[in-house]
Structure formats: structure tokens, C-alpha cells
C-alpha positions as CSV (number, residue, x, y, z in Angstrom):
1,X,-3.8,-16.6,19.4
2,X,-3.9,-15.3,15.8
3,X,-2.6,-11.5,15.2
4,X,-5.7,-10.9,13.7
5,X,-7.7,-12.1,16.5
6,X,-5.8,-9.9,19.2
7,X,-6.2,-7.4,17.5
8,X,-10.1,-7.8,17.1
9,X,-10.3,-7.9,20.9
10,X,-7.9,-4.9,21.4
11,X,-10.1,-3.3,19.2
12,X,-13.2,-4.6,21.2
13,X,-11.7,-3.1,24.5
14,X,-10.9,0.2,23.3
15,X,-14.8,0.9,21.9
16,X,-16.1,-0.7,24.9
17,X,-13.8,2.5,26.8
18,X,-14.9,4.8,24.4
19,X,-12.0,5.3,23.4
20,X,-11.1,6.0,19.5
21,X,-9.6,3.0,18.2
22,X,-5.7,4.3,16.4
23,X,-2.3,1.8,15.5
24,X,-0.6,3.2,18.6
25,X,-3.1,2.2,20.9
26,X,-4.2,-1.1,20.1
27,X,-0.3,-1.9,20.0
28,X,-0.4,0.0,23.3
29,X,-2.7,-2.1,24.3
30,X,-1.6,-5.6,22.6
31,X,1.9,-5.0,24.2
32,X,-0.4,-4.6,27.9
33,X,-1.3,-8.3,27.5
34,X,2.0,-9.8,26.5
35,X,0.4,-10.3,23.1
36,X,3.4,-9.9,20.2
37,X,1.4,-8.5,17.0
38,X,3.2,-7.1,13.5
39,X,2.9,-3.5,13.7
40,X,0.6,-3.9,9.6
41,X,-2.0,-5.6,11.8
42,X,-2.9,-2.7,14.2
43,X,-2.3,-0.1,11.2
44,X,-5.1,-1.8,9.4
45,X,-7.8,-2.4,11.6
46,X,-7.2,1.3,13.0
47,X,-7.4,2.3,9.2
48,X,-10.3,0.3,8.6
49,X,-12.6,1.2,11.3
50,X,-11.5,5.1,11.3
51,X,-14.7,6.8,11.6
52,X,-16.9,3.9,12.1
53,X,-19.1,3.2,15.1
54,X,-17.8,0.2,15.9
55,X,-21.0,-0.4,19.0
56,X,-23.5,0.3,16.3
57,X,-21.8,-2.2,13.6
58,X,-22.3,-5.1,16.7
59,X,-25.9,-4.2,17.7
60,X,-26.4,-4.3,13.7
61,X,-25.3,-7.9,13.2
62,X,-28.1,-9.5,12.0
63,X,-30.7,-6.9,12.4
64,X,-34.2,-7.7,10.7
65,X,-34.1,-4.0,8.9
66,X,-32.2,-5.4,5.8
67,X,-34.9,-7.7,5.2
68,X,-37.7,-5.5,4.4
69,X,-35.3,-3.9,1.2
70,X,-34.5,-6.8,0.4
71,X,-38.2,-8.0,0.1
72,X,-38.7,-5.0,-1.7
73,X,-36.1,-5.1,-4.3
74,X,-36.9,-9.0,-5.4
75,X,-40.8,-8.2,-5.5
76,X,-39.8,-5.5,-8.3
77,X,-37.5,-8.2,-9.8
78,X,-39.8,-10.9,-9.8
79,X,-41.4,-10.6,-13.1
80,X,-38.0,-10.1,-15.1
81,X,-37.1,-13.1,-13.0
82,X,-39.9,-15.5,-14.2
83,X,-39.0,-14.2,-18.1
84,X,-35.6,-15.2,-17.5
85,X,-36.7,-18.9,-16.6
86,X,-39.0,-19.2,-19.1
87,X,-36.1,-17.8,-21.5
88,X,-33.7,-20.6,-19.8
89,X,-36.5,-23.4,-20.1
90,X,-37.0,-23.0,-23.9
91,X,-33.6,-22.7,-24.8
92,X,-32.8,-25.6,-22.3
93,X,-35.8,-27.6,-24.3
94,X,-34.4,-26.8,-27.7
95,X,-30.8,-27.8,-26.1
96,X,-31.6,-31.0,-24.9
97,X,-32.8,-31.9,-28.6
98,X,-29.4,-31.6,-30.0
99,X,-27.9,-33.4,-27.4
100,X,-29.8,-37.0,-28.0
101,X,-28.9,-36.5,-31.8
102,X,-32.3,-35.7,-32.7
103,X,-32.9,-33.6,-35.6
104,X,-36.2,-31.9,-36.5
105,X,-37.3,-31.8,-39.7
């Protein structure tokens, strides 16, 4: 089993206690299970999920709410959108031209 992944599920365990997720423990914890795991590997995932609710992050995976922004936010780009591929059509047009060795006159 990778570090990282031990580590994951240590980190699993502790939230699912309620308990707040710190280097010690989860080594506490890894060290429980027989599970040998380089002391920077704890240290970062207690420093990266400091402060973070780690239950709402998992019942967020996926979620249909980022959808609705997202709808949002490319219906206000859409019309610079279709003047960027008109842009890109013409000068692909004018491209193409040069690249036959055609030359208007």
C-alpha cells in the first residue's frame, strides 16, 4: 500500500471519529495498523486539510451546484466566444491562401 494512500485512509478514519485530523495522529494511527509511512507524508496531509471539513468536501464530490455558475459564466461569454471564431475563421481563410502558394492580386 502506497504512503500516500495510508495516509488517505488514516485521514478517513479520524473525520469519520470526529476527530481533528494532526501529523501525530495519523502516524498514531498508521503505526496502529502496522503501516510504515515517512513522517513528510502525515505532516502534509494534516497541513493540507487544517481547517477543512473534510465530510463536507466528500458529500461535495460531484455535486450538481457547480453546474448552474458554470452555465452562467459561459452564457455571458458566449458572444465574445462566437467573435473569437469568426476572428480564427478569417484569419485561418486568409492562412490557408499562403499555404498553397497562391497569391492574390
Amino acid at each position: 500500500m502506497s504512503a500516500e494512500l495510508a495516509t488517505s485512509y488514516a485521514a478517513l478514519i479520524l473525520t469519520d471519529d470526529n476527530v481533528e485530523i494532526t501529523s501525530d495522529k495519523l502516524q498514531t494511527l498508521l503505526k496502529a495498523a502496522n503501516v510504515e509511512v515517512e513522517s513528510i507524508w502525515t505532516s502534509l496531509f494534516a497541513k493540507a486539510l487544517q481547517g477543512k471539513d473534510v465530510e463536507a468536501m466528500l458529500s461535495n464530490v460531484g455535486a450538481a451546484g457547480a453546474a448552474p455558475a458554470a452555465g452562467a459564466v459561459a452564457a455571458a461569454g458566449a458572444p465574445a466566444a462566437a467573435e473569437k471564431a469568426e476572428e480564427k475563421k478569417e484569419e485561418a481563410k486568409e492562412e490557408s491562401d499562403d499555404d498553397m502558394g497562391f497569391v492574390e492580386c
